[in-house]
C-alpha positions in Angstrom: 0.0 0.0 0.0 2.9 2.5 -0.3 2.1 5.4 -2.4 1.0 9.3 -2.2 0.5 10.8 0.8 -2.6 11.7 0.4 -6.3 9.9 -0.1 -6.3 7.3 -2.9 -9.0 8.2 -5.4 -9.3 7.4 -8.9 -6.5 5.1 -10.8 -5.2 5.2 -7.3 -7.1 3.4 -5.3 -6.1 0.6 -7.9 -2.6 0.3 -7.3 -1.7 -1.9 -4.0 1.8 -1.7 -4.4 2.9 -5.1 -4.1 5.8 -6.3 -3.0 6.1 -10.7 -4.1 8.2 -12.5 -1.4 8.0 -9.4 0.7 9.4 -9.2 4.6 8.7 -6.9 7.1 11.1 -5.8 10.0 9.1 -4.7 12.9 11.2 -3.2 16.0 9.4 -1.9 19.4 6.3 -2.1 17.2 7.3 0.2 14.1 7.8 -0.9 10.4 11.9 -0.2 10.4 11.7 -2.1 6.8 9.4 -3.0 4.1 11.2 -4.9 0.9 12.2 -7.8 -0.7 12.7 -11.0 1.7 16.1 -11.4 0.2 17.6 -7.9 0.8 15.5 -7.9 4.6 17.1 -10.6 5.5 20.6 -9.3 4.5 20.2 -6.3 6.9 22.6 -6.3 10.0 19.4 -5.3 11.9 17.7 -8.2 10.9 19.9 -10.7 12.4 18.7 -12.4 15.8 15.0 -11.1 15.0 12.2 -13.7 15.3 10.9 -14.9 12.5 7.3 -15.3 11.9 7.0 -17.4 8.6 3.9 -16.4 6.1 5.0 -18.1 3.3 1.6 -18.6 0.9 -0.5 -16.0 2.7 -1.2 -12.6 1.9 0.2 -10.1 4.5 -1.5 -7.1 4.3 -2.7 -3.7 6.6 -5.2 -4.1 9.3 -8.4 -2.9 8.6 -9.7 0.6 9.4 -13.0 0.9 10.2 -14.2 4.6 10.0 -17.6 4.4 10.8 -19.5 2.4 13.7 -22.1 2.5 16.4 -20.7 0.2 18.7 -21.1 1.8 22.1 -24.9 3.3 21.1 -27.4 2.0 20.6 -27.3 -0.6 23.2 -29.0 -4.2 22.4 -32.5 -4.2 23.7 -33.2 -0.7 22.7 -35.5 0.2 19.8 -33.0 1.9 18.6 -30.9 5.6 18.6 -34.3 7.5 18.3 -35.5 6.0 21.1 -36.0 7.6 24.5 -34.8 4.1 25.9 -32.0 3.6 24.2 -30.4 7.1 26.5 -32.2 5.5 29.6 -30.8 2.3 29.0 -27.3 3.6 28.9 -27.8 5.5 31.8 -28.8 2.6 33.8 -26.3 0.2 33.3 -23.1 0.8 35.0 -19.8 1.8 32.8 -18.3 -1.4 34.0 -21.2 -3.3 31.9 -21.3 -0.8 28.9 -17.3 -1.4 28.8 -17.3 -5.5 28.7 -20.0 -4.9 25.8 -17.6 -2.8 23.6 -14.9 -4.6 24.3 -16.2 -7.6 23.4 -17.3 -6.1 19.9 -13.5 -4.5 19.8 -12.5 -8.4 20.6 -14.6 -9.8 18.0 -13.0 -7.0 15.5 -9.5 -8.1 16.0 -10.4 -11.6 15.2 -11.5 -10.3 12.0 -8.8 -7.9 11.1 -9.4 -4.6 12.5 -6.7 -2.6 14.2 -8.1 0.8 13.9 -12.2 1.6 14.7 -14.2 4.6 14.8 -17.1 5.1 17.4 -19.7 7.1 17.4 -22.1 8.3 20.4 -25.7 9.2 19.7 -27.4 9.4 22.7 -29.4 12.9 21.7 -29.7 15.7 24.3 -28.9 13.6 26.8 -25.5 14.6 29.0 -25.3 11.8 31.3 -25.9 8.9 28.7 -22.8 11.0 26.1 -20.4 11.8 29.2 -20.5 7.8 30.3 -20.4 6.4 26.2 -17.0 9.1 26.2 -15.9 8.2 29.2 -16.1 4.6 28.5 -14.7 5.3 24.6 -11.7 7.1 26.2 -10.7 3.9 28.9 -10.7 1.6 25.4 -9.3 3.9 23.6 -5.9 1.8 23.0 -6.9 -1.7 23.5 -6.9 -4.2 21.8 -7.3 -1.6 19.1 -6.8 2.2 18.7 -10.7 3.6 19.3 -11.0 7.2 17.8 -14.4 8.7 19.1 -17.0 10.6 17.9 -19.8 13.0 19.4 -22.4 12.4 17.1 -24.9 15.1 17.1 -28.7 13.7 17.1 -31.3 16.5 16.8 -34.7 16.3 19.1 -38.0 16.7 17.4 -39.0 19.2 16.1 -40.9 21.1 19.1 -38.3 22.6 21.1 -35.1 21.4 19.3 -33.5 25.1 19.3 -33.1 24.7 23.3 -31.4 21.8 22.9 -29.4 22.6 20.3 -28.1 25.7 21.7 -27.4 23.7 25.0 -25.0 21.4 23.4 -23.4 24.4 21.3 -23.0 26.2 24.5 -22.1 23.5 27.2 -22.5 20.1 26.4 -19.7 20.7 23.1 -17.3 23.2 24.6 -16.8 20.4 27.5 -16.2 17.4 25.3 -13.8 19.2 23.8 -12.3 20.7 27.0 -12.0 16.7 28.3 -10.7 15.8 24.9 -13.2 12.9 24.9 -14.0 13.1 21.4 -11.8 14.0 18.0 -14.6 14.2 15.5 -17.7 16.0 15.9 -20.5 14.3 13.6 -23.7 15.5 12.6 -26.8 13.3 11.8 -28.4 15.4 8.5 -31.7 15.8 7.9 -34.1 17.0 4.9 -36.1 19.4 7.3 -35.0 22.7 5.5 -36.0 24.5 9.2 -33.0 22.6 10.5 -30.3 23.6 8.3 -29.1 26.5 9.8 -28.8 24.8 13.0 -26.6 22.0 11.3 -24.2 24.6 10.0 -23.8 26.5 13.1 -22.9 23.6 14.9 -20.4 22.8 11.8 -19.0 26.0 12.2 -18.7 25.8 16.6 -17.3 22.6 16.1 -14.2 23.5 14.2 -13.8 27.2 16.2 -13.6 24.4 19.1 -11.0 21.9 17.0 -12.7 19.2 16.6 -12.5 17.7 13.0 -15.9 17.3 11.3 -17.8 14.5 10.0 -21.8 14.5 8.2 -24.2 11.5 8.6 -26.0 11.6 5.1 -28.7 8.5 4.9 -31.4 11.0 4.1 -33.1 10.9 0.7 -31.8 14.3 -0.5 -28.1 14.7 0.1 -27.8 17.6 -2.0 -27.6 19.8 1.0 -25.4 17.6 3.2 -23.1 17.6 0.6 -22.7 21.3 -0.3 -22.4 21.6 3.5 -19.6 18.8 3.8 -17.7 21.1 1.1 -18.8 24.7 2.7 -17.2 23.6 6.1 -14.3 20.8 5.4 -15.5 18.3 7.0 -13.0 14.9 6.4 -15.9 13.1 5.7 -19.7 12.3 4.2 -21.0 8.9 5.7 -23.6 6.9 3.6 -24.8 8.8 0.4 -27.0 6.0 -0.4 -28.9 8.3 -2.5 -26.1 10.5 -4.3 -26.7 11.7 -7.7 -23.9 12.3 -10.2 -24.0 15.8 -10.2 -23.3 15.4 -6.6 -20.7 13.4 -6.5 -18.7 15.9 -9.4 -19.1 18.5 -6.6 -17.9 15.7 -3.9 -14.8 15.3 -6.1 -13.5 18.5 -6.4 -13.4 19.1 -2.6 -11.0 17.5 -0.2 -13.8 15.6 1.2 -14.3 12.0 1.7 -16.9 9.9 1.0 -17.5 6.9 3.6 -19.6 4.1 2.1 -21.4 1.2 4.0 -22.3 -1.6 2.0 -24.1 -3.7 5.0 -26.3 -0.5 5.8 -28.8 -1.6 2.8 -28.3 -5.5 3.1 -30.5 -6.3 6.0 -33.1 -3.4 5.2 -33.0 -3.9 1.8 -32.7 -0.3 0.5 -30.7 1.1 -1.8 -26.4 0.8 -2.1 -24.6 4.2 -2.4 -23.7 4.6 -5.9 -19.8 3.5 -5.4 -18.5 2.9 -8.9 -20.1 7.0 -10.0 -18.4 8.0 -7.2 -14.9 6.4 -7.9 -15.3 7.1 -11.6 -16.0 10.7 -10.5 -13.0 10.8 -8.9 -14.0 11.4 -5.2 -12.4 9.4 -2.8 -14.1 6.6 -1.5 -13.4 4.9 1.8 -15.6 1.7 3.4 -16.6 1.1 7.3 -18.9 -1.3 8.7 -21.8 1.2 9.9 -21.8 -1.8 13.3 -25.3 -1.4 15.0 -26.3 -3.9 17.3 -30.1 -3.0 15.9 -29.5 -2.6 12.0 -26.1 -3.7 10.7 -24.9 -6.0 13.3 -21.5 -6.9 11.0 -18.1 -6.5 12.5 -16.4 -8.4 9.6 -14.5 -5.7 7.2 -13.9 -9.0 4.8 -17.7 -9.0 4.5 -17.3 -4.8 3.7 -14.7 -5.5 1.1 -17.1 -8.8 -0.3 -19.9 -6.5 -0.8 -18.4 -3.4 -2.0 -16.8 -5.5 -5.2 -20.5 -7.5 -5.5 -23.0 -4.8 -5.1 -20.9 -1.8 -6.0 -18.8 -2.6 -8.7 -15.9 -2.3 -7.1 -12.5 -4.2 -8.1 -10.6 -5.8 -5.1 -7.7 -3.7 -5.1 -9.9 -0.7 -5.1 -12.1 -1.9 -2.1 -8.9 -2.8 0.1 -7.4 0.7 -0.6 -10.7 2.3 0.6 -11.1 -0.5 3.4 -7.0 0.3 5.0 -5.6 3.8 3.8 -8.3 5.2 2.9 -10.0 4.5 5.9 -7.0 6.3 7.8 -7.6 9.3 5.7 -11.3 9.2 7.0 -10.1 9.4 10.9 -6.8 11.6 10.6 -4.6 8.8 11.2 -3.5 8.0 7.8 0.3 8.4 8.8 0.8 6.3 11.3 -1.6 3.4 10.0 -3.6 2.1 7.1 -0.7 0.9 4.7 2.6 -0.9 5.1 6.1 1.6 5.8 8.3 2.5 7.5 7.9 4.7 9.9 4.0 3.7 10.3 2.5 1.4 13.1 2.6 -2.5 12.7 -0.8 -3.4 12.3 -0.3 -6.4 10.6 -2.7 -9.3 9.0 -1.5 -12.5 7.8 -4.6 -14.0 5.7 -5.4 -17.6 4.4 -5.1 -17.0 0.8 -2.5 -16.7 -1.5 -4.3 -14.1 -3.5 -5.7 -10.9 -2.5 -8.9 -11.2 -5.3 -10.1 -14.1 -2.8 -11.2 -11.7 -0.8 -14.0 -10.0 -3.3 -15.8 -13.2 -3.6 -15.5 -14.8 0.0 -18.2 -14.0 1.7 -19.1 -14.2 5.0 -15.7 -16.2 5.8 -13.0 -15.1 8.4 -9.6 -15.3 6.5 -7.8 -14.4 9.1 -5.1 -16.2 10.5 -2.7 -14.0 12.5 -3.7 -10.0 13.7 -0.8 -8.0 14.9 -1.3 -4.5 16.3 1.7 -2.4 17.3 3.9 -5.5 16.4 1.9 -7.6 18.7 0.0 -10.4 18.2 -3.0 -9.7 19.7 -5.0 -13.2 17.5 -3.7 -16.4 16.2 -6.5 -18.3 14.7 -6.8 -21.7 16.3 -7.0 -25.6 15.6 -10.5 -27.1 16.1 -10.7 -28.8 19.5 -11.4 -32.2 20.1 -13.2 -33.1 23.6 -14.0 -36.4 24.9 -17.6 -37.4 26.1 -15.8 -38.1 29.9 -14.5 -34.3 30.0 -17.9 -32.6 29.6 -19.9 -34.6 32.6 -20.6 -32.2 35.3 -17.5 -32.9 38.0 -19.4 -33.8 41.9 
């Protein structure tokens, strides 16, 4: 994955830079050397290093996932525009809501993530958003690095300019002042009354430093869009419903647009019009959307599977937007994302000797070794064999 410094986006996003009999030299968890196995294993550095043997396996970047939900809404709830889903959070201790999200952040490692987004939701609601923060921050570096996000949820429409100006004036400034959150995320809505709110809070957001993401999953995206350009935001999530026009006005910004290919499999809607994008020339990155509710996938493999089948995307394109583009989406494209030097060693060692298997493998974990800052934090394991005698109840 070596290449420009910047997003991958048209031709770009095709070339994966491979390296055939490649090595890696990992010291104190940091890519010292990328190369050639035969000129790695000539360096005077390399000698006494333990080897770790992937010979017929693709080695690859972990997987960046830049857009989730695992800490809200919680399972049981109706979901995030529910009054129970903040009540539900602010009943169970942070003890509980932090064995949940770790167990999802387990779960993610196993299947090659080493970077995740998560975003918060809870609405007006300060106690349920201080203990999802709170709980975001103690995860924040294991087993993976967690980058958090203050997702901004509008109230109905009676009375939504109180509580609006409450998180702009208290509930914002404080986040900020805790650093409990790097992006500030906005859910956009079609309601034109609204707009004006969304942009002030855009524009408070970045006067307080946070970076800038939109939710667009509305049916007109026009305005989210010309909004996500107005104010640089990094990213525009969704855009199930982008027309080409707005996608040639997506490219020509320094925007990114975050697709979710599991969003529309269990509901059945509409995909986000990936190849227009691409071909437009915007750059395209892919996340899981994870909601315990509606997209309950923490497989990235599956993302990648159903960008190339439903989107018409090609393999090498969907692992560029899947690793380093994925970086790009949460600021953290140099120090993850791709393999060099200098860059965290978030490695995976898959079970195929091709990296096209993983367009068409669906549903399958091909996973069989996840490093994160040069340590192995999942080995996948032999099936294991019990006898009848071993599983009666011991008196």
């Amino acid at each position: 994955m070596h290449g420009p410094k910047g997003p991958r986006h048209g031709a770009g996003l095709n070339e994966l830079s491979i390296i055939h009999d490649g090595s890696l030299l990992i010291r104190d968890g940091i890519l010292q050397e990328v190369g050639t196995t035969r000129r790695i294993e000539n360096l005077a550095e390399a000698r006494g290093a333990v080897e770790i043997s992937a010979v017929g396996h693709v080695v690859m970047p972990g997987f960046v996932d830049s857009h989730t939900h695992l800490a809200f809404p919680p399972p049981g709830a109706a979901g995030p525009d529910d009054d129970s889903a903040a009540r539900a959070v602010r009943a169970s201790t942070a003890q509980r809501l932090e064995a949940r999200v770790r167990a999802y952040l387990e779960a993610m490692a196993r299947h090659g993530t080493t970077t995740v987004e998560v975003k918060t939701g809870c609405g007006p609601d300060k106690s349920a958003e201080t203990k999802v923060l709170r709980v975001l921050s103690a995860l924040k570096h294991e087993p993976l690095d967690v980058i958090s996000s203050f997702l901004f949820r509008l109230a109905p429409l009676d009375g939504f300019q109180a509580a609006a100006d409450w998180v702009l004036t208290e509930l914002l400034p404080k986040i900020r002042r805790r650093r409990l959150a790097y992006f500030a995320d906005v859910v956009w809505e079609c309601e034109p009354a609204r707009h004006q709110c969304f942009a002030r809070y855009l524009e408070t957001a970045r006067h307080l430093g946070f970076a800038c993401k939109i939710h667009a999953d509305q049916l007109g995206s026009g305005a989210a869009i010309a909004a996500a350009v107005e104010h640089l935001v990094v990213s525009i999530d969704h855009l199930e419903h982008a027309t080409p026009a707005e996608a040639a006005l997506l490219a020509g910004s320094g925007t990114m647009a975050v697709l979710l290919p599991c969003a529309s499999f269990q509901s059945g809607g509409c995909d986000a019009p990936g190849r227009a994008l691409i071909d437009a020339g915007v750059a395209v990155a892919l996340a899981t959307n994870f909601n315990p509710h509606h997209t309950p996938t923490l497989n990235m493999q599956t993302v990648v599977a159903l960008a190339c089948l439903r989107m018409g995307m090609t393999a090498a394109e969907a692992i560029s937007a899947a690793t380093i583009n994925g970086a790009h989406a949460l600021g953290c494209a140099a120090r993850v994302g791709s393999l060099e030097f200098g860059k965290s060693a978030d490695v995976l060692i898959l079970n195929v000797s091709d990296y096209h298997e993983l367009a068409h493998d669906f549903g399958m974990n091909l996973v069989h070794m996840t490093m994160k800052r040069g340590k192995i934090i999942y080995t996948e394991g032999e099936v294991a064999r019990r006898a009848a005698e071993d599983l009666r109840p011991v008196w």
